[in-house]
C-alpha positions as CSV (number, residue, x, y, z in Angstrom):
1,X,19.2,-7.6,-16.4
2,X,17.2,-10.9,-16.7
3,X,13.9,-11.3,-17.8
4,X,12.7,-11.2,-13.7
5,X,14.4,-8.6,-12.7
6,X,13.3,-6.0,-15.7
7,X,11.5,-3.3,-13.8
8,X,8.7,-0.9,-15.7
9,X,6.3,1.5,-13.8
10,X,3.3,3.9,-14.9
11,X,2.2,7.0,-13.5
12,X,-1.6,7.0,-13.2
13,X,-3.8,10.0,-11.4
14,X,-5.6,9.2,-8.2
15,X,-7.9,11.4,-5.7
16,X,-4.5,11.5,-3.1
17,X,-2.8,12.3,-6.1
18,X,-0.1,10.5,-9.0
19,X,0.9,7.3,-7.9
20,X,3.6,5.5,-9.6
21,X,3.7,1.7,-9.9
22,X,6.0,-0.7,-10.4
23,X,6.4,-3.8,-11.9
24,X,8.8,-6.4,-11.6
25,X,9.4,-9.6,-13.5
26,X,5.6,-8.3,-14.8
27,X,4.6,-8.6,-11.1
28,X,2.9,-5.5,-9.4
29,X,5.7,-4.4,-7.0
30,X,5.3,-1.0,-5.9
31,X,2.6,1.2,-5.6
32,X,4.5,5.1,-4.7
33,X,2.5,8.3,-3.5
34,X,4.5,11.6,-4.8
35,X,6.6,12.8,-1.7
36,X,6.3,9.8,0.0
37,X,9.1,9.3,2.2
38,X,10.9,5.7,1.5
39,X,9.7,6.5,-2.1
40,X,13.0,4.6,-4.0
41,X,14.4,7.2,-6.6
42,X,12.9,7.5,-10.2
43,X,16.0,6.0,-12.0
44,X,15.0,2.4,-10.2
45,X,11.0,2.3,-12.0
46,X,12.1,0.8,-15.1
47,X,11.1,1.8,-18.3
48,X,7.7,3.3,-18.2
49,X,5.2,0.8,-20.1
50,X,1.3,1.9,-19.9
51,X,0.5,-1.5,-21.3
52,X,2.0,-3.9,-19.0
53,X,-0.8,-6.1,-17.7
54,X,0.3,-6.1,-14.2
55,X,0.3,-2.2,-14.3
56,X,-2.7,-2.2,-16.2
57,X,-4.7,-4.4,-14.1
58,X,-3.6,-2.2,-10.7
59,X,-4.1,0.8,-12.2
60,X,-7.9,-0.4,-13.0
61,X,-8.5,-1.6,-9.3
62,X,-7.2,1.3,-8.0
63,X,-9.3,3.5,-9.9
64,X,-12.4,1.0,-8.5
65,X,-11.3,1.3,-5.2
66,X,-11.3,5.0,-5.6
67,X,-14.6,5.0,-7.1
68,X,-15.6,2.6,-4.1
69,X,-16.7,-0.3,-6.2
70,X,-13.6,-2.4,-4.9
71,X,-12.9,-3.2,-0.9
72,X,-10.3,-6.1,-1.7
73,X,-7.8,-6.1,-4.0
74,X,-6.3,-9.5,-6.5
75,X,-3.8,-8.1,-8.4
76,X,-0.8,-10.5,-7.6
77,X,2.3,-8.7,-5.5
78,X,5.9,-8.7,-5.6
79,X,7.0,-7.9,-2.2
80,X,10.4,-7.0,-1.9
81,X,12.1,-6.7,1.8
82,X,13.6,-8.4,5.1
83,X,11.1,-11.8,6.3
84,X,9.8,-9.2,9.2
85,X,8.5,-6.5,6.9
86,X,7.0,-9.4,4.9
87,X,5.2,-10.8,7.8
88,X,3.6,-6.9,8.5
89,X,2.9,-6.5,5.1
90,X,1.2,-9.8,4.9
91,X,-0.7,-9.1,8.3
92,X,-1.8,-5.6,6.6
93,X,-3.7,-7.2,4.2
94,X,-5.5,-9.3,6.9
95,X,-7.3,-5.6,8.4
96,X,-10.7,-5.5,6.9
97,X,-11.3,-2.4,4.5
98,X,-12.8,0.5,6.6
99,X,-11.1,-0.9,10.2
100,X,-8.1,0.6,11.6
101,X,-6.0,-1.4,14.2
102,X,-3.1,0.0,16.5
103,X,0.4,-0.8,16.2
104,X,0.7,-2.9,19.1
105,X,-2.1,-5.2,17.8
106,X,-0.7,-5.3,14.6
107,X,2.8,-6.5,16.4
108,X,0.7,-9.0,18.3
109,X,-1.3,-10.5,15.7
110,X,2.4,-11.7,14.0
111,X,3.7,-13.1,17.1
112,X,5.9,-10.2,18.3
113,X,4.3,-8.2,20.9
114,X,6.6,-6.3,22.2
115,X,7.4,-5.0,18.3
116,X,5.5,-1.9,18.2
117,X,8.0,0.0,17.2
118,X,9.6,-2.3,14.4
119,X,6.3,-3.0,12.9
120,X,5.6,1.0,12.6
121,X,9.2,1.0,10.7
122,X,8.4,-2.1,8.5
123,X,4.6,-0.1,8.1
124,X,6.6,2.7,6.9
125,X,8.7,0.5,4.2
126,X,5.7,-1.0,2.5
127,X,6.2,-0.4,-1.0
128,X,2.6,-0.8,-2.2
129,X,0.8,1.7,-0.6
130,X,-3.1,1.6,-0.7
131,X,-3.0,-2.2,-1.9
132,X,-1.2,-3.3,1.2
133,X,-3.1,-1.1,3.5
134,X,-0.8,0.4,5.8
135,X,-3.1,3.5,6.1
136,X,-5.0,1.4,8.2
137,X,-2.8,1.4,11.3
138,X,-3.1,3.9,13.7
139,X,-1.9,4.4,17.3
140,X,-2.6,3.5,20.3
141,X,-4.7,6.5,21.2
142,X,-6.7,6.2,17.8
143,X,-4.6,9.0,16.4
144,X,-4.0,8.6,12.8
145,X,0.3,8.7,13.4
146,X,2.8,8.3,10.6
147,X,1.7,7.7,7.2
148,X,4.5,7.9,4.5
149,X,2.1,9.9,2.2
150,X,1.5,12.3,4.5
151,X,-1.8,12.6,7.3
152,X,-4.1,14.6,4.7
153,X,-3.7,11.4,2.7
154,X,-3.9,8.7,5.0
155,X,-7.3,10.6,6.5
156,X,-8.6,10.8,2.9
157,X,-8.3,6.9,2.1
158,X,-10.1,6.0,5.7
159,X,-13.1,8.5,5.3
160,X,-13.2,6.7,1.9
161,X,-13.6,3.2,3.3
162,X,-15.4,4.4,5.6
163,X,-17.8,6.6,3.3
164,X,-17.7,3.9,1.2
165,X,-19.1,0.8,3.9
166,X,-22.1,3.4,5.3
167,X,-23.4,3.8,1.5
168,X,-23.6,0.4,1.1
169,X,-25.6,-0.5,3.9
């Protein structure tokens, strides 16, 4: 294994519960719920390495943005998957903390309309949940549909935001 491929991950406690991340090449590249579905298999995390500075430096935002003293996050990413994923993982980070927007938005605001449906699958890939913000899609309706954590947990992380935005008014 070279030196930027060598994988190490963390396990760190969280309000929605452990979350296990990632690093590759020393570059933040997943951020895993327990039970999520898409969550890769244990035996691909690496060694695990609690001093890492990319896992380090996650593991302290998160905690901020738990605490509600972060809304933005700057750890650097290693994002991992096909050049359509990319683009709605890239256009996640673009939805303001506390704001939802629909799936068919989302597809339009990358160019691809009609991809509803392909950017909920790509939504459901992301591998750095909460950093890349994929809680904050939602359907059409304004139902909170699909989150790979589970509804409870996607519902807790926008009544945070949202929590979070009307305190600091």
């Amino acid at each position: 294994m070279t030196e930027h491929s060598e994988r190490t991950h963390t396990v760190v406690d969280s309000p929605v519960g452990p979350l296990t991340l990632v690093a590759t090449g020393g570059v933040l590249s997943g951020v895993y719920l327990r039970d999520q579905r898409h969550r890769p298999p244990e035996h691909t995390f690496g060694a695990p390495d609690a001093t890492s500075p990319a896992l380090t430096a996650a593991a302290t935002q998160l905690a901020e943005y738990f605490a509600g003293d972060r809304t933005a996050f700057t750890v650097p990413l290693a994002l991992s998957g096909t050049p359509f994923q990319r683009a709605v993982w890239a256009a996640l980070c673009d939805i303001p903390y506390g704001e939802t927007v629909h799936y068919g938005e989302l597809a339009a605001r990358i160019g691809r309309p009609t991809a509803a449906r392909a950017v909920g699958l790509a939504n459901g890939r992301n591998p750095v949940s909460i950093i890349v913000p994929c809680h904050r899609v939602i359907g059409a309706s304004g139902a909170l549909t699909g989150y790979g954590g589970g509804l409870p947990r996607k519902t807790h992380l926008l009544n945070l935001e949202r929590h979070t935005l009307t305190t600091r008014v």
